[in-house]
DSSP file (Angstrom, degrees, kcal/mol; ACC not computed):
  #  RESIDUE AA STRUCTURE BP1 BP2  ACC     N-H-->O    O-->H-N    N-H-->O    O-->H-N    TCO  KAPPA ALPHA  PHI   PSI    X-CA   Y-CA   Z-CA
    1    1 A X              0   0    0      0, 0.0     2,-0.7     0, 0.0     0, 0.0   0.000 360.0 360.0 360.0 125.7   91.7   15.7   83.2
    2    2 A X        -     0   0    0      2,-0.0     2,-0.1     0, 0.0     0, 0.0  -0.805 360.0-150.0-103.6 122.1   90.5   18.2   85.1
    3    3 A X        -     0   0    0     -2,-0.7     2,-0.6     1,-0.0     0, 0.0  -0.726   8.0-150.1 -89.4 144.7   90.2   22.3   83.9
    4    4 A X        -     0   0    0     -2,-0.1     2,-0.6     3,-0.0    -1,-0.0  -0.952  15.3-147.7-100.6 127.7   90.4   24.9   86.3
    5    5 A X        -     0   0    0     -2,-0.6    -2,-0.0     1,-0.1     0, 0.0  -0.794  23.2-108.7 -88.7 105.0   88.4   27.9   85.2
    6    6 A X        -     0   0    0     -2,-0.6    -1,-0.1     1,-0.1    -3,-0.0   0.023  34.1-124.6 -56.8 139.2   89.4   31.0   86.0
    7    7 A X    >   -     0   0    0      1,-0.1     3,-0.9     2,-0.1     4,-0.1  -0.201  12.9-120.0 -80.3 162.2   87.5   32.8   88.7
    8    8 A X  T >  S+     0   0    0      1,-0.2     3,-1.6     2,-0.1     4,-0.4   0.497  84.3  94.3 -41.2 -24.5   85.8   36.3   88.5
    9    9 A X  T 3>  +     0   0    0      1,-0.3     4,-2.7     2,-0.2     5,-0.3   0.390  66.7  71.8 -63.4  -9.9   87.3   38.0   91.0
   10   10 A X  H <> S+     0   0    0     -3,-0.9     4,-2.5     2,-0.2    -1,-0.3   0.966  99.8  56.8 -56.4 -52.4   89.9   39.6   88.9
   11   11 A X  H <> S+     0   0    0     -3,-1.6     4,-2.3     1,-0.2    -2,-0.2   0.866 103.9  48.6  -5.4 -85.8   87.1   41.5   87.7
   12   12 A X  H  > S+     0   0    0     -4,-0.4     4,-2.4     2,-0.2    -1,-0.2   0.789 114.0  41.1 -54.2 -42.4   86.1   42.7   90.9
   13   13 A X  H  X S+     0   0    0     -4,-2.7     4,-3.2     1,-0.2     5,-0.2   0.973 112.8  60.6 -79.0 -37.3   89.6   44.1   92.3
   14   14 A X  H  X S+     0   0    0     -4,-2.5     4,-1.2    -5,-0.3    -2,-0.2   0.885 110.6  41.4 -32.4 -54.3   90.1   45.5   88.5
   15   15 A X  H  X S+     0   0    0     -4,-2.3     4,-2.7     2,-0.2     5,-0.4   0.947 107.2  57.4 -72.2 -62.0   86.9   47.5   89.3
   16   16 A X  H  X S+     0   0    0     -4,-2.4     4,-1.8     1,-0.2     5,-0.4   0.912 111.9  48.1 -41.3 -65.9   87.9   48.5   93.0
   17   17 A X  H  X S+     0   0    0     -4,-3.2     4,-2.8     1,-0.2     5,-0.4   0.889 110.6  48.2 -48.3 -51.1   91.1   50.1   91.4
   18   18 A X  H  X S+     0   0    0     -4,-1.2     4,-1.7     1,-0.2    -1,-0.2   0.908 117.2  40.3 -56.8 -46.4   89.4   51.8   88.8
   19   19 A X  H  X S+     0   0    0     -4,-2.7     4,-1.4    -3,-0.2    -1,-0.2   0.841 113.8  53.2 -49.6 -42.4   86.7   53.3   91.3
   20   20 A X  H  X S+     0   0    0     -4,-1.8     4,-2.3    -5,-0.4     5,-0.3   0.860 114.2  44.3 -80.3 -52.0   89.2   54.0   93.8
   21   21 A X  H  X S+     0   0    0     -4,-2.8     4,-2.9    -5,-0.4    -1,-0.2   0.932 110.8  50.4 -62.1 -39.5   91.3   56.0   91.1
   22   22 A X  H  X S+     0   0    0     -4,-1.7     4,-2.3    -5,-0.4     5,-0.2   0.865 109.8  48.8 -82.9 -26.2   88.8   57.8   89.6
   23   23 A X  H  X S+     0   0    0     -4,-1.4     4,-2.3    -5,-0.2    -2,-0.2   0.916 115.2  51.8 -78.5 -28.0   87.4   59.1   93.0
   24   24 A X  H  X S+     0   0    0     -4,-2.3     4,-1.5     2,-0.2    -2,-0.2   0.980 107.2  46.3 -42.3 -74.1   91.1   60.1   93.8
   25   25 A X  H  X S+     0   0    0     -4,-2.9     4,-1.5    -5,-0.3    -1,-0.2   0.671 106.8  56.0 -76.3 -12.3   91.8   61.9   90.9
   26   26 A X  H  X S+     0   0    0     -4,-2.3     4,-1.3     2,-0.1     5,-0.3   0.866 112.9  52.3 -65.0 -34.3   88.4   63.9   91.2
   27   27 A X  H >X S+     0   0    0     -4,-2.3     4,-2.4     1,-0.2     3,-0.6   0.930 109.0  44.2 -39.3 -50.7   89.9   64.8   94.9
   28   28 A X  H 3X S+     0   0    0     -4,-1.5     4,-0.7     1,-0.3    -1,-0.2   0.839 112.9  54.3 -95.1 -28.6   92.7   65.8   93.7
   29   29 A X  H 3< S+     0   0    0     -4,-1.5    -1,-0.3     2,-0.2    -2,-0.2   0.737 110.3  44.1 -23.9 -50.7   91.0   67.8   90.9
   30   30 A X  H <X S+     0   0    0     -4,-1.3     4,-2.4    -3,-0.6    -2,-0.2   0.547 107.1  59.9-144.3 -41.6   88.9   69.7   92.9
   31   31 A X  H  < S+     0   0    0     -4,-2.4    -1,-0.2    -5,-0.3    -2,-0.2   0.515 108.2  46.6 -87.2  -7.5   91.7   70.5   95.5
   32   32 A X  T  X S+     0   0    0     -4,-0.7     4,-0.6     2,-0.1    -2,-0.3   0.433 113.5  45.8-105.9  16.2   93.8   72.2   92.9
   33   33 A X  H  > S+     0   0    0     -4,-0.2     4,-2.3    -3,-0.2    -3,-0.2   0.728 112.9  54.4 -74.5 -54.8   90.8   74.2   91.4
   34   34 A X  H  X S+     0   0    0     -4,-2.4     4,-1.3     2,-0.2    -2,-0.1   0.767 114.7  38.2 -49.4 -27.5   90.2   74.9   95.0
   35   35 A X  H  > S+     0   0    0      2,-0.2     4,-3.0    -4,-0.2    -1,-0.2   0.917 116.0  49.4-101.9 -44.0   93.9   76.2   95.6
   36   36 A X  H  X S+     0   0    0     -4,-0.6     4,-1.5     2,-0.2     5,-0.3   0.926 109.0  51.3 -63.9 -56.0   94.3   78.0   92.6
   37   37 A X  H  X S+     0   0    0     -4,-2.3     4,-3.2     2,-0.2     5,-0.3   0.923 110.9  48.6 -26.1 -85.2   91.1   79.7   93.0
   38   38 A X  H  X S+     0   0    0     -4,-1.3     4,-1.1     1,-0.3     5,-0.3   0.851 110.5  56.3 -35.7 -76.7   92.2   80.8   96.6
   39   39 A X  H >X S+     0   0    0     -4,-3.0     3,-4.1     2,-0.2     4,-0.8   0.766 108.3  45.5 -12.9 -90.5   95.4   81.9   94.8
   40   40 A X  H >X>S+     0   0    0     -4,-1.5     4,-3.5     1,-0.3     3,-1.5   0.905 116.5  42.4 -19.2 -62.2   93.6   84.2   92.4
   41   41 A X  H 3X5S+     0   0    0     -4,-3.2     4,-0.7    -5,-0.3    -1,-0.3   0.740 109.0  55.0 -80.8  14.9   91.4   85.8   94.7
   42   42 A X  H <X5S+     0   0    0     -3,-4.1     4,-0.7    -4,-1.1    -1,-0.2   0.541 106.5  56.4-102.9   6.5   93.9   86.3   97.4
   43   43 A X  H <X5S+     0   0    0     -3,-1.5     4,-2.9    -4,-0.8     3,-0.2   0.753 109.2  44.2 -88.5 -35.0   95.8   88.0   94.7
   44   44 A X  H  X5S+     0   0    0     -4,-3.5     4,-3.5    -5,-0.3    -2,-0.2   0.856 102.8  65.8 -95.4 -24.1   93.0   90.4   94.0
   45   45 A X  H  <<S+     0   0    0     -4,-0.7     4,-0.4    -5,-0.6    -1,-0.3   0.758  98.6  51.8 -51.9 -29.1   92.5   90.9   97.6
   46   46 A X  H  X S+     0   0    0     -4,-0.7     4,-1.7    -3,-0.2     5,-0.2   0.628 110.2  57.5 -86.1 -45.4   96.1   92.7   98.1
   47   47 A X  H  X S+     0   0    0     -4,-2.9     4,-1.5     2,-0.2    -2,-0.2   0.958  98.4  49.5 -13.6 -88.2   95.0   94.6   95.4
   48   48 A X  H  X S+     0   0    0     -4,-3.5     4,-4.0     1,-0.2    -2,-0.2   0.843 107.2  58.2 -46.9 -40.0   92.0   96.0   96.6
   49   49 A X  H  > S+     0   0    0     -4,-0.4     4,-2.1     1,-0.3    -1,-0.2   0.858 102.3  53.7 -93.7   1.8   93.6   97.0   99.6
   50   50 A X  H  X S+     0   0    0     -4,-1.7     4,-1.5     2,-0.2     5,-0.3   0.966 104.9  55.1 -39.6 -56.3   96.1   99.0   97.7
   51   51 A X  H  X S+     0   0    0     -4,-1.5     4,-1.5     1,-0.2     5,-0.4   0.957 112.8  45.9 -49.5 -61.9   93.3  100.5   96.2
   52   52 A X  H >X S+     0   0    0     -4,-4.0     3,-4.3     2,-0.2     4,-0.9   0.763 104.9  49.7 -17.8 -88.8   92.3  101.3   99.6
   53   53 A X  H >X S+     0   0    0     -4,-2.1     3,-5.3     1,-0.3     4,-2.0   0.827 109.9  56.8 -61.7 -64.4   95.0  102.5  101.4
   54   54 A X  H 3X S+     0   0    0     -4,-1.5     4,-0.8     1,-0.4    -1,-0.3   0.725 108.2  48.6 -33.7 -28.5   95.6  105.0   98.3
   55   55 A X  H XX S+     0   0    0     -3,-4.3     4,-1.2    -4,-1.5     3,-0.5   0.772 106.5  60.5 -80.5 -20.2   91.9  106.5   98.7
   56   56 A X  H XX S+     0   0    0     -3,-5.3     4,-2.4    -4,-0.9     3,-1.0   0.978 101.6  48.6 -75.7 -52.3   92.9  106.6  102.0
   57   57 A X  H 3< S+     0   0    0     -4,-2.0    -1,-0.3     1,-0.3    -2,-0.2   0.685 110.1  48.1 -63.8 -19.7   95.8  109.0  101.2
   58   58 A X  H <X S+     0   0    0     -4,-0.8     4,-1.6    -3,-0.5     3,-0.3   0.548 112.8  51.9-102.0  -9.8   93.9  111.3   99.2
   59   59 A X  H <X S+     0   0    0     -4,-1.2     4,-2.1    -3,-1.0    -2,-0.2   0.806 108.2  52.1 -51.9 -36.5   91.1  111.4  102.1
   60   60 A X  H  < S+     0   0    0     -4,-2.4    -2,-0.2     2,-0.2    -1,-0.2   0.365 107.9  45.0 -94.9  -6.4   93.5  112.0  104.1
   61   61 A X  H >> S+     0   0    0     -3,-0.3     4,-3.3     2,-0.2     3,-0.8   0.798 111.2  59.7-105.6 -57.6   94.9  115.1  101.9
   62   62 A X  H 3X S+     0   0    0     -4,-1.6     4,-3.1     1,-0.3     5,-0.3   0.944 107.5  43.3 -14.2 -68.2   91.0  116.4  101.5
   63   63 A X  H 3X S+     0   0    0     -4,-2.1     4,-1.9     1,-0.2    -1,-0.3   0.730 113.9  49.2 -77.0 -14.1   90.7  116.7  105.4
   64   64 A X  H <> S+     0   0    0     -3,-0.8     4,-1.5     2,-0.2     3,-0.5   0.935 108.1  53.7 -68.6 -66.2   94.4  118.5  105.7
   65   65 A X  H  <>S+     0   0    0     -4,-3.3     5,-1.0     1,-0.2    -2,-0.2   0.849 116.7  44.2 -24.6 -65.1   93.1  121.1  102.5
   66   66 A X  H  <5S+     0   0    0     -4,-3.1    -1,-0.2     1,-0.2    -2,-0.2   0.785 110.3  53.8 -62.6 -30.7   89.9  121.5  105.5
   67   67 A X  H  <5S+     0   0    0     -4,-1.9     2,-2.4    -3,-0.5    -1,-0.2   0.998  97.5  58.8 -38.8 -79.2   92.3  121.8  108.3
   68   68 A X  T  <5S-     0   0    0     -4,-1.5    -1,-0.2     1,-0.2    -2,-0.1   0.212 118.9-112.7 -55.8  38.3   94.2  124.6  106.8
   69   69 A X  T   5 +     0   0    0     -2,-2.4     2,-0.5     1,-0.1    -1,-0.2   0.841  52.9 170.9  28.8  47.9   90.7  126.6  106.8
   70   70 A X    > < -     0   0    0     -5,-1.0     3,-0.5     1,-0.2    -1,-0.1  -0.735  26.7-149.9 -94.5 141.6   90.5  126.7  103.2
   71   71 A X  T 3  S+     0   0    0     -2,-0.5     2,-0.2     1,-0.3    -1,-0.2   0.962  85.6   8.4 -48.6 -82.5   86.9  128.0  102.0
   72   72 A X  T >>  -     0   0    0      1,-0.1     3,-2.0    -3,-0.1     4,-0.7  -0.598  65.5-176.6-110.3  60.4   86.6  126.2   98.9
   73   73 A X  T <4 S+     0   0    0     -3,-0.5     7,-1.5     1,-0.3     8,-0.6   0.506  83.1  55.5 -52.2   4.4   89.2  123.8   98.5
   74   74 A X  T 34 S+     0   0    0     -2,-0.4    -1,-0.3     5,-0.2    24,-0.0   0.307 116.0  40.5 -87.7  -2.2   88.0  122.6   94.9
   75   75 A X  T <4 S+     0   0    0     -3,-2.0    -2,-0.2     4,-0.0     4,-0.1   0.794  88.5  98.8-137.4 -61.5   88.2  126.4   93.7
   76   76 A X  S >< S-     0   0    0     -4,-0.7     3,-2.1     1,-0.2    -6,-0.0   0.286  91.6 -96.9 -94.2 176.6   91.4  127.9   95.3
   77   77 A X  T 3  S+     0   0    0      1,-0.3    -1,-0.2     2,-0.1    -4,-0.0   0.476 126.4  58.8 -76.1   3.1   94.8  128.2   93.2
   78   78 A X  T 3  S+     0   0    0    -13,-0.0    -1,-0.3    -5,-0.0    -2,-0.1   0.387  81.1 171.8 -80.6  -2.5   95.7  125.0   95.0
   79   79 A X    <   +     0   0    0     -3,-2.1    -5,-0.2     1,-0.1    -6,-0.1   0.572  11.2 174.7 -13.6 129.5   92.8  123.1   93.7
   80   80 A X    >   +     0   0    0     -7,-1.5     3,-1.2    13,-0.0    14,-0.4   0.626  47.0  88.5-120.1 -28.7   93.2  119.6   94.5
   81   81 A X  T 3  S+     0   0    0     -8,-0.6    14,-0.2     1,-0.2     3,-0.1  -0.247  90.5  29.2 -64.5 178.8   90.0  117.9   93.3
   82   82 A X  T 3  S+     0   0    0     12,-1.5     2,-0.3     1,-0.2    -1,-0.2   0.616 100.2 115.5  40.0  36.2   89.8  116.5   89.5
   83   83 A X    <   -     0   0    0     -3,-1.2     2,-0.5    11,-0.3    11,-0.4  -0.945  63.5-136.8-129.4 134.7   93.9  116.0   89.9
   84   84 A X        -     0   0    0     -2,-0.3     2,-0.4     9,-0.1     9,-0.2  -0.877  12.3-152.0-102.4 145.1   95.5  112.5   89.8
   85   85 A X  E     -A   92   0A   0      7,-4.9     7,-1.1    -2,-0.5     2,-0.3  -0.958   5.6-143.7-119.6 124.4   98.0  112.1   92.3
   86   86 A X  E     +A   91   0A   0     -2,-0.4     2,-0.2     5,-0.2     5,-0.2  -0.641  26.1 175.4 -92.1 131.5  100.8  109.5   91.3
   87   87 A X  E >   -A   90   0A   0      3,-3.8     3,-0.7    -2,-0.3     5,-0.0  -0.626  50.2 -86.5-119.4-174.7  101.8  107.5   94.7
   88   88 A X  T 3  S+     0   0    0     -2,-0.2     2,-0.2     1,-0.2    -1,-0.1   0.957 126.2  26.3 -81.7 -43.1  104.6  104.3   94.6
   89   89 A X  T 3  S-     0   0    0      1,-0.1    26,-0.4   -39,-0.1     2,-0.3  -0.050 128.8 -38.6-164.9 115.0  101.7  102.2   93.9
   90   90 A X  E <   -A   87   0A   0     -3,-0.7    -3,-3.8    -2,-0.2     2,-0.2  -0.920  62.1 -74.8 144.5-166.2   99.3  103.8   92.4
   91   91 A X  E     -AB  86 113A   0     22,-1.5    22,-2.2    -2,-0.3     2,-0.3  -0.859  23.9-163.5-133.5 171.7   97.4  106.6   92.1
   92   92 A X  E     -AB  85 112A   0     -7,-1.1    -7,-4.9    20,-0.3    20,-0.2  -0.942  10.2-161.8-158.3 154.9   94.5  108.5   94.1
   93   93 A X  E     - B   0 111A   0     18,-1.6    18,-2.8    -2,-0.3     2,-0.6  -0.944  14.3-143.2-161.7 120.4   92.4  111.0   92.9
   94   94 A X  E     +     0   0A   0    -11,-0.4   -12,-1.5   -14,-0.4   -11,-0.3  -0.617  23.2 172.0 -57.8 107.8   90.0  113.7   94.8
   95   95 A X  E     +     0   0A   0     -2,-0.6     2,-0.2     1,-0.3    -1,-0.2   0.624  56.8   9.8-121.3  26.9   87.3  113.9   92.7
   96   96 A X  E     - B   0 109A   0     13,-0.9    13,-5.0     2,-0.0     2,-0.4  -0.624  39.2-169.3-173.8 130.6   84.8  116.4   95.2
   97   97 A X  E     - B   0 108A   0     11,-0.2     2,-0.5    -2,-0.2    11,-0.2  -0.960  24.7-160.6-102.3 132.2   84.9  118.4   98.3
   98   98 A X  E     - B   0 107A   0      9,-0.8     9,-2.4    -2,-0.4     2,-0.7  -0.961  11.0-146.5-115.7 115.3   81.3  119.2   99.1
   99   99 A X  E     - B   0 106A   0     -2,-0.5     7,-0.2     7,-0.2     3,-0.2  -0.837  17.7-175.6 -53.5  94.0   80.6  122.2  101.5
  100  100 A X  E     -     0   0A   0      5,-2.0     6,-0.2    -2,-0.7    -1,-0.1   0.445  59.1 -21.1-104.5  26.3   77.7  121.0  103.1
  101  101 A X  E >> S- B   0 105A   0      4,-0.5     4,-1.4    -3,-0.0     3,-1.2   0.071 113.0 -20.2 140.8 121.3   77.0  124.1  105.1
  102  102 A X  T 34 S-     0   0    0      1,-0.3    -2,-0.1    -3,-0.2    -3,-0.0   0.851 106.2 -71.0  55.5  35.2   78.7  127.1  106.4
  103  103 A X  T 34 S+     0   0    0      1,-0.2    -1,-0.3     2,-0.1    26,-0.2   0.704 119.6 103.5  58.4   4.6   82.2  125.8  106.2
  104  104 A X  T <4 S+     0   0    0     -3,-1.2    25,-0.3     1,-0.1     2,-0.2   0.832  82.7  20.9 -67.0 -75.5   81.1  123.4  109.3
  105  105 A X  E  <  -B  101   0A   0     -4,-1.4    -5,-2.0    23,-0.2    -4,-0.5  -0.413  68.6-174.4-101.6 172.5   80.6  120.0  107.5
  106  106 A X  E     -BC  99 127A   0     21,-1.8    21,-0.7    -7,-0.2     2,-0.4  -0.951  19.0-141.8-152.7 169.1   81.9  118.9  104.3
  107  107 A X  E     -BC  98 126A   0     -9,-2.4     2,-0.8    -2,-0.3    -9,-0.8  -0.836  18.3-170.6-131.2 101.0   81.6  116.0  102.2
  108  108 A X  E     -BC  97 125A   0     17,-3.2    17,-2.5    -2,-0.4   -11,-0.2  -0.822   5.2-160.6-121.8 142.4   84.7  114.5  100.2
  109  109 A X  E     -BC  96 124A   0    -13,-5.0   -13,-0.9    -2,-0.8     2,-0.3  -0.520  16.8-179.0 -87.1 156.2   84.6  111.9   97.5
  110  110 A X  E     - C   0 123A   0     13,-1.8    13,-1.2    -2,-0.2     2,-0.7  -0.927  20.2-165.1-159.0 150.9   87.9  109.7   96.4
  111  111 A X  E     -BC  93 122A   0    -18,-2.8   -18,-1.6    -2,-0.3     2,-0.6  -0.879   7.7-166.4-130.4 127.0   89.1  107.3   94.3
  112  112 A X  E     -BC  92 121A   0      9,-2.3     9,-1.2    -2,-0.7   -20,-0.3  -0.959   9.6-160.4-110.7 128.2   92.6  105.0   94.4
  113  113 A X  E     -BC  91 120A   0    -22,-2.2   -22,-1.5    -2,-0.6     7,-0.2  -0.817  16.9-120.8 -82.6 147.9   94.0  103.0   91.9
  114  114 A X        -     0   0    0      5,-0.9   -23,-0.3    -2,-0.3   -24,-0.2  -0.123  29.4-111.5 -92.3-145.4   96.2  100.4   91.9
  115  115 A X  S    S+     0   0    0    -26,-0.4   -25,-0.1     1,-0.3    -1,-0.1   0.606 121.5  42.6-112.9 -19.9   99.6  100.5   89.9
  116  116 A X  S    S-     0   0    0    -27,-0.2    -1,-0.3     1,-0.1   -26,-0.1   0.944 105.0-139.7 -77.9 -21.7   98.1   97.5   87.3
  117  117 A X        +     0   0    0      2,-0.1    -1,-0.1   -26,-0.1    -2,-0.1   0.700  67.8 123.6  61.6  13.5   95.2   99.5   87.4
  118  118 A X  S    S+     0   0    0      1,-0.1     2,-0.4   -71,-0.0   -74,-0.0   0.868  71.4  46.3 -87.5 -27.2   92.8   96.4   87.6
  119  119 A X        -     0   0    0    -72,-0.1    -5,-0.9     2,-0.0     2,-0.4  -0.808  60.7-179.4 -95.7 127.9   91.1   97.4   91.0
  120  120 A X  E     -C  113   0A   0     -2,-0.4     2,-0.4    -7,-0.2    -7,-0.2  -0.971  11.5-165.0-120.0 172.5   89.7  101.2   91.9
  121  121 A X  E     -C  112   0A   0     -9,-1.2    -9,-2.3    -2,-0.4     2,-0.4  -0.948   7.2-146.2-136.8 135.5   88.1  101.8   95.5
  122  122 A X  E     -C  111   0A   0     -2,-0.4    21,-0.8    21,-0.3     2,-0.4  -0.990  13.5-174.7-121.8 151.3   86.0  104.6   96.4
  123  123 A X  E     -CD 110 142A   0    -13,-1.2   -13,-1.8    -2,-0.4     2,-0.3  -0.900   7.9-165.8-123.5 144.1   85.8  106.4   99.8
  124  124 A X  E     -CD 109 141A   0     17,-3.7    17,-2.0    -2,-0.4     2,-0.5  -0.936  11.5-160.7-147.4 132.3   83.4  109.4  100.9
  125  125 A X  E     -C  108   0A   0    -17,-2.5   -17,-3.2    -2,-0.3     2,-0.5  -0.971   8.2-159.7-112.6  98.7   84.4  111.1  104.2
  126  126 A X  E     +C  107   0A   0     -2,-0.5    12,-6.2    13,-0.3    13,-2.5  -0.844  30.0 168.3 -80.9 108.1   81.6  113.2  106.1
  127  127 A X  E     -CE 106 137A   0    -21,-0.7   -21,-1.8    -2,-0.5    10,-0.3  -0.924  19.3-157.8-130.5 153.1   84.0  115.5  108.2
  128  128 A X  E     - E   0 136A   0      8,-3.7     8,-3.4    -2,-0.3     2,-0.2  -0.942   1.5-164.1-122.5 153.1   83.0  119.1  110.6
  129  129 A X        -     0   0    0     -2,-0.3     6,-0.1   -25,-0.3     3,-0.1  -0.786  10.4-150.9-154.6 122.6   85.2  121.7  111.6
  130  130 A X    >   -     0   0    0      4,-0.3     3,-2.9    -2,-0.2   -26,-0.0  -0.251  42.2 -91.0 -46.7 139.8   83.9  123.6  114.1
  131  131 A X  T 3  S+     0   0    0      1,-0.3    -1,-0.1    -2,-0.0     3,-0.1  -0.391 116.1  13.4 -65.1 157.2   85.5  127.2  113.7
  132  132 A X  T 3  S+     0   0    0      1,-0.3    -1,-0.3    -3,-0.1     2,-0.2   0.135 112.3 102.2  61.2 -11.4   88.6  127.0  116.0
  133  133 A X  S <  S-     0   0    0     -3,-2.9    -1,-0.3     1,-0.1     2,-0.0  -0.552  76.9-109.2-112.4-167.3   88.4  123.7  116.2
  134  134 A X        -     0   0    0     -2,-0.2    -4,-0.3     1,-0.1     2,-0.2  -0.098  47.2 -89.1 -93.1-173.2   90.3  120.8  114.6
  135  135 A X        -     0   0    0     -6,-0.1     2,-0.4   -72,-0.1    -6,-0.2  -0.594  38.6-173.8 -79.4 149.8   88.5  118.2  111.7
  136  136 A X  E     -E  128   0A   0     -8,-3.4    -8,-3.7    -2,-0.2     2,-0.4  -0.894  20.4-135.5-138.5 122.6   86.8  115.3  113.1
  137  137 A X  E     -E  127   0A   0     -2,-0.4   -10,-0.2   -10,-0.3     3,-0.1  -0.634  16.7-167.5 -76.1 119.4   85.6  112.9  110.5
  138  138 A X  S    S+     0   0    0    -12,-6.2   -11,-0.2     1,-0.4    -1,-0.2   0.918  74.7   4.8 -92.0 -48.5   81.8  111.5  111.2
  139  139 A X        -     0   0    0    -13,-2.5    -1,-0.4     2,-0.0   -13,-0.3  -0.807  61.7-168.8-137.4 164.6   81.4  108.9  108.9
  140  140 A X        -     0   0    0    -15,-0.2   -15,-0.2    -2,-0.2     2,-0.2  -0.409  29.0-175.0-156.1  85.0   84.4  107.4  106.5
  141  141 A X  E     -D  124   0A   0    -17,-2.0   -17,-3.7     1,-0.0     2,-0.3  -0.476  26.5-135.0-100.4 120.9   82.7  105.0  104.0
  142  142 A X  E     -D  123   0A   0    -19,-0.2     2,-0.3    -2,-0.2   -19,-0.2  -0.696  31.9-162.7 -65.9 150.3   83.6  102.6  101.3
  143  143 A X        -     0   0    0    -21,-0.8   -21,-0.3    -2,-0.3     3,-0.0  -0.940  32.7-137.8  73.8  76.3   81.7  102.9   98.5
  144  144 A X  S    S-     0   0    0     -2,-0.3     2,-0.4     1,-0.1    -1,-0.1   0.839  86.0 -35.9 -46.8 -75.2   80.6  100.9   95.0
  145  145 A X              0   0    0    -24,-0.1    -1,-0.1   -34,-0.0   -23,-0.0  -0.699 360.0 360.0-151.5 150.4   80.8  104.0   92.9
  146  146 A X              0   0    0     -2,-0.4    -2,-0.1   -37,-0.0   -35,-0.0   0.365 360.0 360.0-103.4 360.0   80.3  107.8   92.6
């Protein structure tokens, strides 16, 4: 009578599956951290440029105040700096127009929020106006902080 002994090889393809699975499922790991991550920050990316565009809009309010030849626009009974200004979403908020000599150049700081409030952005806008002429903005800067 003769026994046949089973051979090893069971072993071996058992082991190929296992390897083959476990490198799989790190893939597949690793590509939904990867997507979810990308999610996250693209989330916080539309954000920010909320933030932006809202500092943009209260830059953009500054340099009209400097158009309309106003002296001191931080001062006058229109005061616009240290005022939050509620847009659809968010807010923006002057918080300095700088006279940086002779009513020629100016300096204005800003800040936007968005409407969660998880992002702000700051802008600072170096603008002249020549007398008689119109504003021209030299530099228009993002910004960490004030």
């Amino acid at each position: 009578m003769k026994f046949f002994y089973a051979t090893k090889s069971g072993y071996i393809a058992l082991l190929s599956v296992l390897i083959v699975s476990a490198i799989t499922s790190a893939t597949v790991l690793i590509l939904l951290a990867t997507s979810l991550n990308s999610i996250l920050n693209s989330g916080d990316t539309r954000e920010g440029r909320i933030s932006l565009f809202l500092a943009d809009a209260c830059a953009e309010l500054a340099l009209q105040r400097i158009s309309d030849l106003e002296i001191s626009p931080c001062t006058s009974p229109s005061a616009l700096c240290d005022q939050t200004i509620a847009l659809p979403n968010g807010t923006c908020k002057v918080l300095d127009i700088e006279n940086l000599g002779g009513g020629v150049h100016w300096k204005i700081k800003v800040s936007g929020t968005n409407s969660a409030q998880s992002i702000t952005k700051y802008i600072e806008v170096v603008a002249s106006r020549p007398t008689g002429e119109s504003v021209n903005a030299i530099r228009w800067t993002e910004v960490v902080s004030f």
